[in-house]
TIMAR-627183 format. One record per atom (N, C-alpha, C, O): atom name; x, y, z. Coordinates in Angstrom, 1 decimal, m for minus. Example, Ala and Ser with C-alpha at 12.3 -4.5 7.8 and 13.67 -1.06 7.14 Angstrom:
% TIMAR-627183
+------+--------+--------+--------+
: atom :      X :      Y :      Z :
+------+--------+--------+--------+
:    N :   13.2 :   m5.7 :    7.8 :
:   CA :   12.3 :   m4.5 :    7.8 :
:    C :   13.2 :   m3.3 :    7.8 :
:    O :   14.2 :   m3.3 :    8.5 :
:    N :   12.8 :   m2.2 :    7.1 :
:   CA :   13.7 :   m1.1 :    7.1 :
:    C :   12.9 :    0.0 :    7.9 :
:    O :   13.4 :    1.1 :    8.0 :
+------+--------+--------+--------+
END
This chain:
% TIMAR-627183
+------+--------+--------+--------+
: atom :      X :      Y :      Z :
+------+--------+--------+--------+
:    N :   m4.2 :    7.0 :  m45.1 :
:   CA :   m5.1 :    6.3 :  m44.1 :
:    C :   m4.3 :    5.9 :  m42.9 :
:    O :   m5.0 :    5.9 :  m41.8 :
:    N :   m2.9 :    5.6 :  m42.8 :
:   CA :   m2.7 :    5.1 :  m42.1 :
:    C :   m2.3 :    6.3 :  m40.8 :
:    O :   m2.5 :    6.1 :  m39.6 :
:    N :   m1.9 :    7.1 :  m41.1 :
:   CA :   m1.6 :    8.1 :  m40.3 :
:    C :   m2.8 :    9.0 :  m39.5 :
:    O :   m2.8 :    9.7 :  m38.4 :
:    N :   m3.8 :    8.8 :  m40.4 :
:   CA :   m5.2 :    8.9 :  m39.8 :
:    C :   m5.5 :    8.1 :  m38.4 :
:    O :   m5.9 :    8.6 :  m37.3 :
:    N :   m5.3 :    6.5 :  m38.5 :
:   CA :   m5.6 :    5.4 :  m37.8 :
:    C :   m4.4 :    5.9 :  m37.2 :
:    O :   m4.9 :    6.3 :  m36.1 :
:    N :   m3.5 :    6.0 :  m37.0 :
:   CA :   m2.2 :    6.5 :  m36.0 :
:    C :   m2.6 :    7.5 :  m35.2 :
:    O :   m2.4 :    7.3 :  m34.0 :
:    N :   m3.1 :    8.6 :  m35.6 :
:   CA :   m3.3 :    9.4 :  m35.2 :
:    C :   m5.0 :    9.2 :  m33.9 :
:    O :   m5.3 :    9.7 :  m32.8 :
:    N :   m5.7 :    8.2 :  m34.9 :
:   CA :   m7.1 :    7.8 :  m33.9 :
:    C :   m6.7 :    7.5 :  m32.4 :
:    O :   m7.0 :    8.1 :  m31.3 :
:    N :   m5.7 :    6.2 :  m32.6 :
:   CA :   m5.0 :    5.1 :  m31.7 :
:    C :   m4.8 :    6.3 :  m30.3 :
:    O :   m5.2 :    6.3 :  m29.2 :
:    N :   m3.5 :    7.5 :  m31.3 :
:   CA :   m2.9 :    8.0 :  m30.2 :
:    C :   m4.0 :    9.1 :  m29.3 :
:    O :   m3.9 :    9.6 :  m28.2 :
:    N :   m4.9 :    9.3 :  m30.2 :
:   CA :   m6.1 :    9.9 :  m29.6 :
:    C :   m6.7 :    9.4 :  m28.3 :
:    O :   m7.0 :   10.0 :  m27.3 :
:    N :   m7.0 :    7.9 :  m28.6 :
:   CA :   m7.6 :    6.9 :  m27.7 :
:    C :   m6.2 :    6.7 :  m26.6 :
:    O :   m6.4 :    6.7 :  m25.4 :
:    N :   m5.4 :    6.6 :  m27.0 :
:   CA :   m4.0 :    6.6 :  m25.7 :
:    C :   m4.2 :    8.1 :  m24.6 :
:    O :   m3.6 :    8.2 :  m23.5 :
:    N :   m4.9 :    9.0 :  m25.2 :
:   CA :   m4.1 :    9.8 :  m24.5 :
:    C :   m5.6 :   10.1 :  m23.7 :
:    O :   m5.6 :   10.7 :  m22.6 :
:    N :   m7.0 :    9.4 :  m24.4 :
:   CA :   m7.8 :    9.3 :  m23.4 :
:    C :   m7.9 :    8.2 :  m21.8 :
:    O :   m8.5 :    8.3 :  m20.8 :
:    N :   m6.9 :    7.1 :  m22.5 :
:   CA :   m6.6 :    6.4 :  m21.7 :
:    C :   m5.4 :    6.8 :  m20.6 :
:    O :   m5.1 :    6.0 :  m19.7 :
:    N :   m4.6 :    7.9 :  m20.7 :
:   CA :   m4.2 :    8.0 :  m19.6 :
:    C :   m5.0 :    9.4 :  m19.0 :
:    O :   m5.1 :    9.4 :  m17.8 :
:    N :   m5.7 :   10.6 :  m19.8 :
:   CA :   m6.8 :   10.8 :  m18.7 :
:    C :   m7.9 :   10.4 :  m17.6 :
:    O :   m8.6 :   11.1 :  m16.8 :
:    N :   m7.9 :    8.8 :  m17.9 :
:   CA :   m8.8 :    8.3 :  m17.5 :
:    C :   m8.3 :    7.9 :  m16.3 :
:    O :   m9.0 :    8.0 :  m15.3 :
:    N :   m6.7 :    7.2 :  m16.2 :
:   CA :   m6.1 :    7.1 :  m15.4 :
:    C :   m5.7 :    8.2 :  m14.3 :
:    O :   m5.4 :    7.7 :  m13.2 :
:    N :   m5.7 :    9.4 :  m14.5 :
:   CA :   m5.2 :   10.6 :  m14.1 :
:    C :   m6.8 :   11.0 :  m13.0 :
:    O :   m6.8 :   11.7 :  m12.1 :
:    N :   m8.2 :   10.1 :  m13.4 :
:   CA :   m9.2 :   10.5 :  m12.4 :
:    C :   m9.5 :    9.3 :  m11.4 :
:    O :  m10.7 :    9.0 :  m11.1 :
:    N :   m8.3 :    8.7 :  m11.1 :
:   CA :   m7.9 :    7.6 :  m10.0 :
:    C :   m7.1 :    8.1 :   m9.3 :
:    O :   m6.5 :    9.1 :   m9.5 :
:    N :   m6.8 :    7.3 :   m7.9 :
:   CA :   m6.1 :    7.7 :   m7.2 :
:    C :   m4.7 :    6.6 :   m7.3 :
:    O :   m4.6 :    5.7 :   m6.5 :
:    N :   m3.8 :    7.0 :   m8.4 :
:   CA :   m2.9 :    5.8 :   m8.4 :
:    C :   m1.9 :    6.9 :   m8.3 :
:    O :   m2.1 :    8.1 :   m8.3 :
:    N :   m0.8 :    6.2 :   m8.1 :
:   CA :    0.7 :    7.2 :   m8.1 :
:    C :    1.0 :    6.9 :  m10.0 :
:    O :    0.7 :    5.8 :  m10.4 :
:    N :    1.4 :    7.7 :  m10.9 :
:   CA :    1.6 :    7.8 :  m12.1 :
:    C :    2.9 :    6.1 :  m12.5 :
:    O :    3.3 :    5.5 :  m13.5 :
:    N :    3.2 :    6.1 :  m11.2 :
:   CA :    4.6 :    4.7 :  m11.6 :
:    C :    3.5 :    3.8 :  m11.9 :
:    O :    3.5 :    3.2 :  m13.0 :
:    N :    2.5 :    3.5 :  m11.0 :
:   CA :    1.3 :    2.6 :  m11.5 :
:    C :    1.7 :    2.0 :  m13.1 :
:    O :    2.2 :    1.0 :  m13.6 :
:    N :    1.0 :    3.3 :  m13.7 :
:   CA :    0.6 :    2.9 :  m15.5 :
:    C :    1.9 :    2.8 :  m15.7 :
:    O :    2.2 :    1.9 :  m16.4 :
:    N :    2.8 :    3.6 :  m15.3 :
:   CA :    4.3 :    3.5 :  m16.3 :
:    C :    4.7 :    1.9 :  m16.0 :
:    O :    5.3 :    1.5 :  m17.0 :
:    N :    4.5 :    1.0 :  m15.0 :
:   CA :    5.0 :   m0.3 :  m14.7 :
:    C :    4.1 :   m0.9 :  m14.8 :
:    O :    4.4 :   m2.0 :  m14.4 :
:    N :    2.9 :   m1.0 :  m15.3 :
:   CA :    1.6 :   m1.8 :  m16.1 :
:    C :    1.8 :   m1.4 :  m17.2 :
:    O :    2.0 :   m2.4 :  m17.9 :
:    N :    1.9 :   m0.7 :  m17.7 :
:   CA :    1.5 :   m0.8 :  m19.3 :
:    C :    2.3 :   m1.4 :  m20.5 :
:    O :    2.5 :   m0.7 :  m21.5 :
:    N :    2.7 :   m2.5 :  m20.2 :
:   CA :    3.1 :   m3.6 :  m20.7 :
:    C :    2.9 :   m4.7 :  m20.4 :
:    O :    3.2 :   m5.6 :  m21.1 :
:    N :    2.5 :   m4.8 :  m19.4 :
:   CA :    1.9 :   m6.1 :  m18.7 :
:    C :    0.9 :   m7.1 :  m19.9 :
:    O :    1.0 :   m8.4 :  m20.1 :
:    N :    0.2 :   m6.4 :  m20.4 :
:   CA :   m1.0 :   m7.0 :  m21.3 :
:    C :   m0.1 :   m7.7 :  m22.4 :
:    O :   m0.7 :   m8.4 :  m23.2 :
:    N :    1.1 :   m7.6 :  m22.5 :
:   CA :    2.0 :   m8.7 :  m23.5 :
:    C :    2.0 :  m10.0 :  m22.6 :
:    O :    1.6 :  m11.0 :  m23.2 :
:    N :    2.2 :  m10.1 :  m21.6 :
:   CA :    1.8 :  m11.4 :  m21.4 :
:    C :    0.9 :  m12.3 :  m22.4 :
:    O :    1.2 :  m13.4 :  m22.9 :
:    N :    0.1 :  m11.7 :  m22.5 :
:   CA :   m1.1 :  m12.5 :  m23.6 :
:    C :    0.2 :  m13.5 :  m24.7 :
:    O :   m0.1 :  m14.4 :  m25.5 :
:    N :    1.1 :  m13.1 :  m24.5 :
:   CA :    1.9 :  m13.3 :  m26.3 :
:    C :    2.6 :  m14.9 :  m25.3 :
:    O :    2.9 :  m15.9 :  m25.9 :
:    N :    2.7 :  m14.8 :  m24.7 :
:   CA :    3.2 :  m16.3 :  m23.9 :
:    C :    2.2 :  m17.8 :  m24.8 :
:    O :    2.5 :  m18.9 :  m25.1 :
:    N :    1.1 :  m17.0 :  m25.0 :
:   CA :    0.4 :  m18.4 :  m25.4 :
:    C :    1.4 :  m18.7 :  m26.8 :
:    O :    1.4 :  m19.9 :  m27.2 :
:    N :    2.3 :  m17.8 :  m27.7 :
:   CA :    2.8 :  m18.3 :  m28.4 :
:    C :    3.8 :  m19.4 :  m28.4 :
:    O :    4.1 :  m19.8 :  m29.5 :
:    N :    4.3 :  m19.9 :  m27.1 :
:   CA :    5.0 :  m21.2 :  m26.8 :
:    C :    4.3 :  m21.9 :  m26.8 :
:    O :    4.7 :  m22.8 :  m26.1 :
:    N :    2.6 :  m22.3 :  m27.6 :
:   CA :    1.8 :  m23.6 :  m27.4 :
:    C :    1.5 :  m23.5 :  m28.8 :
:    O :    0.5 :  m24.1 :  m29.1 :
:    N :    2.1 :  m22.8 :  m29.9 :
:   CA :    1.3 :  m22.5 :  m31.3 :
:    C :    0.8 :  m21.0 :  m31.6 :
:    O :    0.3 :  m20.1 :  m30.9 :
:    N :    1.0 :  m21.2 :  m32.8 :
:   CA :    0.0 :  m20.0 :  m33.2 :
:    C :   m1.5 :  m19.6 :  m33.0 :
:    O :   m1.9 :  m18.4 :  m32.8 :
:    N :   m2.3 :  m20.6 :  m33.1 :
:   CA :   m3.7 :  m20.5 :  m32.6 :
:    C :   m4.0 :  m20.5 :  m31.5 :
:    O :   m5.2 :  m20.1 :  m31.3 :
:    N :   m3.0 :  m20.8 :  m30.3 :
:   CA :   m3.3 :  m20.3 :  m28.8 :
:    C :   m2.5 :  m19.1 :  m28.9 :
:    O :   m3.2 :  m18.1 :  m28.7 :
:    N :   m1.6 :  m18.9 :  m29.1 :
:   CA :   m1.0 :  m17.7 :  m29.1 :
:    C :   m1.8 :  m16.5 :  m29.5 :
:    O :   m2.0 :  m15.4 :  m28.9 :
:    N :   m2.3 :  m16.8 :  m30.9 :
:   CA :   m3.7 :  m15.8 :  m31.1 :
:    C :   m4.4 :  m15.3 :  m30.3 :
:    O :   m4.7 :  m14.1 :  m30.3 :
:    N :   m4.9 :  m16.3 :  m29.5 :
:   CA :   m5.9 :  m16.3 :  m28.9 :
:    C :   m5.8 :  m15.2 :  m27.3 :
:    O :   m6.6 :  m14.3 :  m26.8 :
:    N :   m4.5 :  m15.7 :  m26.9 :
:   CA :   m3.9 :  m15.2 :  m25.6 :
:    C :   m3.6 :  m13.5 :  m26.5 :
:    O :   m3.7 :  m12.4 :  m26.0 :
:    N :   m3.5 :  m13.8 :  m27.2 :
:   CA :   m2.7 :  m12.1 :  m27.5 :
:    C :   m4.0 :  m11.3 :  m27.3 :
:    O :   m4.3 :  m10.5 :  m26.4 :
:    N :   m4.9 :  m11.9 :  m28.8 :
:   CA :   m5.7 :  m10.9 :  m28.8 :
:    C :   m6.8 :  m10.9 :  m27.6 :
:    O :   m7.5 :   m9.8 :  m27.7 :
:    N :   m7.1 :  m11.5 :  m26.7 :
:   CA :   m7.8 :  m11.2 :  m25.3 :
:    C :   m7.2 :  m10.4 :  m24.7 :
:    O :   m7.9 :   m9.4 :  m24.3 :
:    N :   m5.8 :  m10.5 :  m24.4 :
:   CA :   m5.6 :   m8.9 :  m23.5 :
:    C :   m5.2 :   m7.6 :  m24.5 :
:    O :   m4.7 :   m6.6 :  m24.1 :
:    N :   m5.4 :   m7.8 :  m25.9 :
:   CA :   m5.4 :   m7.0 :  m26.5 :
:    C :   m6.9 :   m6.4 :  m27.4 :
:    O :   m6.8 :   m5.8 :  m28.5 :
:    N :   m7.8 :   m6.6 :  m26.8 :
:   CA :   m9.5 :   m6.5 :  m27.2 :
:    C :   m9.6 :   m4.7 :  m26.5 :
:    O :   m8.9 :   m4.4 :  m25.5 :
:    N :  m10.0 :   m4.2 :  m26.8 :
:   CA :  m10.2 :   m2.5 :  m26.4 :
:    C :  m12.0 :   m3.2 :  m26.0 :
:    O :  m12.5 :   m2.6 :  m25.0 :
:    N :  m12.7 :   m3.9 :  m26.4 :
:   CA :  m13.7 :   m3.9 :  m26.2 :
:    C :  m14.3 :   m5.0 :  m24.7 :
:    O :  m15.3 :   m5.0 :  m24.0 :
:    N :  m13.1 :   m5.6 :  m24.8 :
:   CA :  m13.1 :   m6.4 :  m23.4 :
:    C :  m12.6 :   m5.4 :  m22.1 :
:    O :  m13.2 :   m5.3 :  m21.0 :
:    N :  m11.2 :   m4.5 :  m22.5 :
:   CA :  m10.8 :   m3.2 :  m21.7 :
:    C :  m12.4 :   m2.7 :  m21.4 :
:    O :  m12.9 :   m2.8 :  m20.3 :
:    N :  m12.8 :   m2.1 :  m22.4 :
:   CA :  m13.5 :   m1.1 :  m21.7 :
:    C :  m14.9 :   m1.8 :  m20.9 :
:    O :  m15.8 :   m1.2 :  m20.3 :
:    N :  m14.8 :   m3.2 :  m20.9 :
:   CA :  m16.5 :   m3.8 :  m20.1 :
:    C :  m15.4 :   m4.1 :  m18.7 :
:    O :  m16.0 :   m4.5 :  m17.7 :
:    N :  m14.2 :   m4.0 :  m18.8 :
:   CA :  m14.0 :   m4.1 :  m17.5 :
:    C :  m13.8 :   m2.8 :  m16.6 :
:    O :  m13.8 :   m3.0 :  m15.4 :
:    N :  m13.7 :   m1.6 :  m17.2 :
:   CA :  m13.4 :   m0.6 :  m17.1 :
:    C :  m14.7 :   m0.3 :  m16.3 :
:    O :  m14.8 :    0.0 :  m15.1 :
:    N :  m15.8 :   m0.5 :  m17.5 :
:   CA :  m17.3 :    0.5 :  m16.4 :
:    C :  m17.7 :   m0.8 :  m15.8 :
:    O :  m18.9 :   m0.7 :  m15.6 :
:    N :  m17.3 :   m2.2 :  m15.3 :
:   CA :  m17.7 :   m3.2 :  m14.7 :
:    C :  m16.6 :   m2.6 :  m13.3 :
:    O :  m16.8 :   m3.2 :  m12.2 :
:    N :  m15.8 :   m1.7 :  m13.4 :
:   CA :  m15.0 :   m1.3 :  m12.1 :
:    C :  m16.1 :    0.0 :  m11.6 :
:    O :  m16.2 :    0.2 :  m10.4 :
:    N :  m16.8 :    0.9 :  m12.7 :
:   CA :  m17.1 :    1.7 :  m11.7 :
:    C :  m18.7 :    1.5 :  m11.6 :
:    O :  m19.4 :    1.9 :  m10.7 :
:    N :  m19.1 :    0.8 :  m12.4 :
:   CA :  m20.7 :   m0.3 :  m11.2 :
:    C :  m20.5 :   m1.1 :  m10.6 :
:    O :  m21.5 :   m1.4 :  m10.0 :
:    N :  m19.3 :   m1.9 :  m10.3 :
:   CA :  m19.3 :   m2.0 :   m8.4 :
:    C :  m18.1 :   m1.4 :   m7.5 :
:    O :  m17.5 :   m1.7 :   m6.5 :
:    N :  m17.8 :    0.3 :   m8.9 :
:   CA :  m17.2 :    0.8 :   m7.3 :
:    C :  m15.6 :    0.3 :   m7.2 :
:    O :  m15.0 :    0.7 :   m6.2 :
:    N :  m15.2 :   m0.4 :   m8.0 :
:   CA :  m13.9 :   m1.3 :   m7.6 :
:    C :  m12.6 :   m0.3 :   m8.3 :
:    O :  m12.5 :   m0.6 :   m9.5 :
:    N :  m11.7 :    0.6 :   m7.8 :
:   CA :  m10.6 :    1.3 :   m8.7 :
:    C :   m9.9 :    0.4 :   m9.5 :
:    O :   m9.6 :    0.7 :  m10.7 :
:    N :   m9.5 :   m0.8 :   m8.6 :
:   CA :   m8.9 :   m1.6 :   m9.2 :
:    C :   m9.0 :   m2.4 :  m10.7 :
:    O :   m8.1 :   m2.8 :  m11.4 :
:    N :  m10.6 :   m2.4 :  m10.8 :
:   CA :  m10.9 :   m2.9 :  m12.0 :
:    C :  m10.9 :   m2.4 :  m13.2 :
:    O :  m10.8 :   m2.8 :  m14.3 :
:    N :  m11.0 :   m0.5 :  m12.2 :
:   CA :  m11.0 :    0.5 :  m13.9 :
:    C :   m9.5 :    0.4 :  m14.1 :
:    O :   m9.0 :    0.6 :  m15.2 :
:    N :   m8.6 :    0.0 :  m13.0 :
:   CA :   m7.3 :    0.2 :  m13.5 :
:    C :   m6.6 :   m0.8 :  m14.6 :
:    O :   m5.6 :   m0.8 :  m15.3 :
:    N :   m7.3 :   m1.4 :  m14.4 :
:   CA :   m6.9 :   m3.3 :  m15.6 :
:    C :   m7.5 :   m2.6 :  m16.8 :
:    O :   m6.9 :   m2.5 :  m17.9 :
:    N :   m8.7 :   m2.2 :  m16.5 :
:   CA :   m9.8 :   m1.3 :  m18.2 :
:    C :   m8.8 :   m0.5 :  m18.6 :
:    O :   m8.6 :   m0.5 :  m19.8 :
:    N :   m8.1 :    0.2 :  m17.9 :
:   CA :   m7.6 :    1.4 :  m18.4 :
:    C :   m6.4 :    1.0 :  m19.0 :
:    O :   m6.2 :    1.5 :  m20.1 :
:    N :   m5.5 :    0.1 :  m18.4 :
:   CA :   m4.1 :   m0.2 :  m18.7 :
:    C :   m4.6 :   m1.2 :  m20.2 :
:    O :   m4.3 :   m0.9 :  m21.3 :
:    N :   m5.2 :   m2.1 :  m19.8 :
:   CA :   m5.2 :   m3.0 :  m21.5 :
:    C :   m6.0 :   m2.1 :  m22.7 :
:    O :   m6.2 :   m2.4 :  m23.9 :
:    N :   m6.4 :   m1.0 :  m22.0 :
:   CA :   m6.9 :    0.1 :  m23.1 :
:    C :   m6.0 :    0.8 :  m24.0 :
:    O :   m5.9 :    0.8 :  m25.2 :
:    N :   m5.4 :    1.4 :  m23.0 :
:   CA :   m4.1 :    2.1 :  m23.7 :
:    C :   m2.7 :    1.6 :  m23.7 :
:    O :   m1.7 :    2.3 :  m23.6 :
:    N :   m2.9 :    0.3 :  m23.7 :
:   CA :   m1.5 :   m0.6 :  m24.3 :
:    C :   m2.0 :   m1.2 :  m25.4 :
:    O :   m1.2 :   m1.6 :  m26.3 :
:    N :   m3.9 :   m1.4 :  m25.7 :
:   CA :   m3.8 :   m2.0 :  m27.1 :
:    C :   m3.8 :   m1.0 :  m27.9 :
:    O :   m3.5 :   m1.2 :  m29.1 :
:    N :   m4.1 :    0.7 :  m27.5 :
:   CA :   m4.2 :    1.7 :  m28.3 :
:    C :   m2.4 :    2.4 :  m29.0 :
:    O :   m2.1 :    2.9 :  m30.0 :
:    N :   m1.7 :    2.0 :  m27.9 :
:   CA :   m0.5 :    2.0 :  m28.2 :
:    C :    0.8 :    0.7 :  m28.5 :
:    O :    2.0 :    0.9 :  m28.6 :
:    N :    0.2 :   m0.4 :  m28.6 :
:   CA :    0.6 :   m1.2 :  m29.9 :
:    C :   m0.3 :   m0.7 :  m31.0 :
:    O :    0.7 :   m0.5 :  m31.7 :
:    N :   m0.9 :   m0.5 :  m31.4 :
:   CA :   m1.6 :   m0.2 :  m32.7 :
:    C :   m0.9 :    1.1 :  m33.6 :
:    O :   m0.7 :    1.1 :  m34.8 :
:    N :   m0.5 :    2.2 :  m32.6 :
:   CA :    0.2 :    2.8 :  m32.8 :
:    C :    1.3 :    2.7 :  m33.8 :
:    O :    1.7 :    3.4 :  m34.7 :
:    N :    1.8 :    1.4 :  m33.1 :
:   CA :    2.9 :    1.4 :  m33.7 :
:    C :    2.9 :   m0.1 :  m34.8 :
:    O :    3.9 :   m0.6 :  m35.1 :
:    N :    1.7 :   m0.6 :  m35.3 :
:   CA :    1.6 :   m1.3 :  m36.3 :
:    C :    0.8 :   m3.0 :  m35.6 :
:    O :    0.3 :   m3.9 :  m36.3 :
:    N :    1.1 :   m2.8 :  m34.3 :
:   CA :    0.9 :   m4.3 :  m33.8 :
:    C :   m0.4 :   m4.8 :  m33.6 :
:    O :   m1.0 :   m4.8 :  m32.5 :
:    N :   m0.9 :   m5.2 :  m34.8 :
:   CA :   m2.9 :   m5.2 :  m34.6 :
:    C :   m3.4 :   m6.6 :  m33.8 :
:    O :   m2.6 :   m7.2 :  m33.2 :
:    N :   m4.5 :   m7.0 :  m33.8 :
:   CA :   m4.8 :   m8.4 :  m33.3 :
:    C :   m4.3 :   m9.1 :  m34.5 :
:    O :   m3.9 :   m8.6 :  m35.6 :
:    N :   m4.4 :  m10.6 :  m33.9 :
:   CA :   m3.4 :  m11.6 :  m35.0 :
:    C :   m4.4 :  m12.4 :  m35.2 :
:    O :   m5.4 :  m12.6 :  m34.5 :
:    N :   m4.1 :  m13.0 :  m36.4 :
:   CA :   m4.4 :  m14.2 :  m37.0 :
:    C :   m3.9 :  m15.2 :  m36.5 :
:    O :   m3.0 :  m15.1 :  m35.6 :
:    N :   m4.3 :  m16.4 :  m36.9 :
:   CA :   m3.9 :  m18.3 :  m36.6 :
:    C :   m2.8 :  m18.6 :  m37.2 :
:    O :   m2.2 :  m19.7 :  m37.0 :
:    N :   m2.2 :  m17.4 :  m38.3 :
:   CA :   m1.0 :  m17.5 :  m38.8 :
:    C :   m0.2 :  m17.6 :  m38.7 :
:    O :    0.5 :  m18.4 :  m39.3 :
:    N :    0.3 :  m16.5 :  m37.5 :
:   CA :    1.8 :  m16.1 :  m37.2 :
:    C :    1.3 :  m15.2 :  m36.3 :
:    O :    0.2 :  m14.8 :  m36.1 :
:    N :    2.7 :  m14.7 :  m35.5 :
:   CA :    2.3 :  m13.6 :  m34.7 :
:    C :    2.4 :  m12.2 :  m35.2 :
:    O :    2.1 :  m11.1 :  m34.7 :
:    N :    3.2 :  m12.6 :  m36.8 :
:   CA :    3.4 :  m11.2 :  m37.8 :
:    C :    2.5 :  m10.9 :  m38.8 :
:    O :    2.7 :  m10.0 :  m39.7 :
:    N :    1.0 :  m11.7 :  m38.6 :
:   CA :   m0.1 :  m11.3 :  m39.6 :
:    C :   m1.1 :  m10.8 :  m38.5 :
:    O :   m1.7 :  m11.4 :  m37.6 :
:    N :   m1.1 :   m9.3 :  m38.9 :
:   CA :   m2.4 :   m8.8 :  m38.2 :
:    C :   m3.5 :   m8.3 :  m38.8 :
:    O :   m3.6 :   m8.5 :  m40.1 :
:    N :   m4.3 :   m7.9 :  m38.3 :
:   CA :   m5.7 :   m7.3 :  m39.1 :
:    C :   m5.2 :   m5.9 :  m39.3 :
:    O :   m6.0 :   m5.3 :  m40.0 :
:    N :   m4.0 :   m4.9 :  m39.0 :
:   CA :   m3.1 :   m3.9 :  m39.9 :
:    C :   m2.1 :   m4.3 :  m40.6 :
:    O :   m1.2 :   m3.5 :  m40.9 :
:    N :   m2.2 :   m5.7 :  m40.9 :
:   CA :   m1.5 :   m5.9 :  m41.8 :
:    C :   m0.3 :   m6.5 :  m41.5 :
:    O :   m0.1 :   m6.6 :  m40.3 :
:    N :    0.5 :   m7.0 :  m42.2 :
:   CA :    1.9 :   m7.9 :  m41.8 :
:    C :    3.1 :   m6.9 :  m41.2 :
:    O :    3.9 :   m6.1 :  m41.8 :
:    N :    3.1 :   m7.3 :  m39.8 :
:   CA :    4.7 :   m6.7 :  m39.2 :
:    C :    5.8 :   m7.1 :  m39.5 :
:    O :    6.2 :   m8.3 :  m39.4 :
:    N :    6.7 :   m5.9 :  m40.1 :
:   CA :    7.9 :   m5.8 :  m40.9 :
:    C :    7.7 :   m5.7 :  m42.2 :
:    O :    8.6 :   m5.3 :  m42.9 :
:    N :    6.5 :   m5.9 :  m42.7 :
:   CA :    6.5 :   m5.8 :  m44.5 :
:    C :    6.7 :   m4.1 :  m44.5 :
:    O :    6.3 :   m3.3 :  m43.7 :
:    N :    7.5 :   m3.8 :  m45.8 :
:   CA :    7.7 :   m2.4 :  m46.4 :
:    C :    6.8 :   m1.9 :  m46.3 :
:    O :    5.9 :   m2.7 :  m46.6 :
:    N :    6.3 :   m0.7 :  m46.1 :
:   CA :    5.6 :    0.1 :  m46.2 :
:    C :    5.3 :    0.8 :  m48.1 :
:    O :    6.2 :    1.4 :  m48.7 :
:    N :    4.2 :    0.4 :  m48.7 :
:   CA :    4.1 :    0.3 :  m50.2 :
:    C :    3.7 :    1.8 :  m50.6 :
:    O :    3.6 :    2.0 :  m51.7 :
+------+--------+--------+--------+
END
């Protein structure tokens, strides 16, 4: 299963940089955004339950994508470019294990606990 869901993620990543590719950005654009959406993880200096909260907002694919077609119903590049970047930076943390979090910790996700052994 899991390599299925890896393999979905990198599916959805690689739509999100076509998506980028029908903009008029220079490609350094995404390469110097697409980490930006960790900011979200700053709320972790106020607790875990704000931290939560900050992470998983710029890490929502469903929040990406209402900003994405809210950039091209009014027309704004800029907007699809925020859609597109927190799209495929949450598609590529997932990738690599880092899911939305819990009130927990920043190491309990809904894929499960980062760093536990793989069983």
């Amino acid at each position: 299963m899991r390599v299925l869901l890896k393999s979905e993620e990198l599916l959805m990543f690689c739509l999100g940089l076509y998506l980028f590719s029908l903009l008029h950005y220079s490609w350094w654009w995404f390469v110097g955004l697409i980490l930006t959406p960790d900011i979200g993880m700053l709320g972790y200096l106020m607790g875990n339950r704000i931290g939560a909260i900050g992470y998983n907002t710029f890490h929502h694919k469903g929040l990406a994508i209402t900003i994405y077609f809210l950039g091209i119903y009014l027309s704004l590049p800029l907007c699809q470019l925020i859609g597109i970047i927190l799209f495929s930076h949450a598609s590529m943390d997932r990738i690599f294990g880092y899911g939305l979090k819990y009130n927990k910790g920043f190491k309990y996700t809904h894929l499960g606990e980062i760093g536990k052994a793989n069983e």
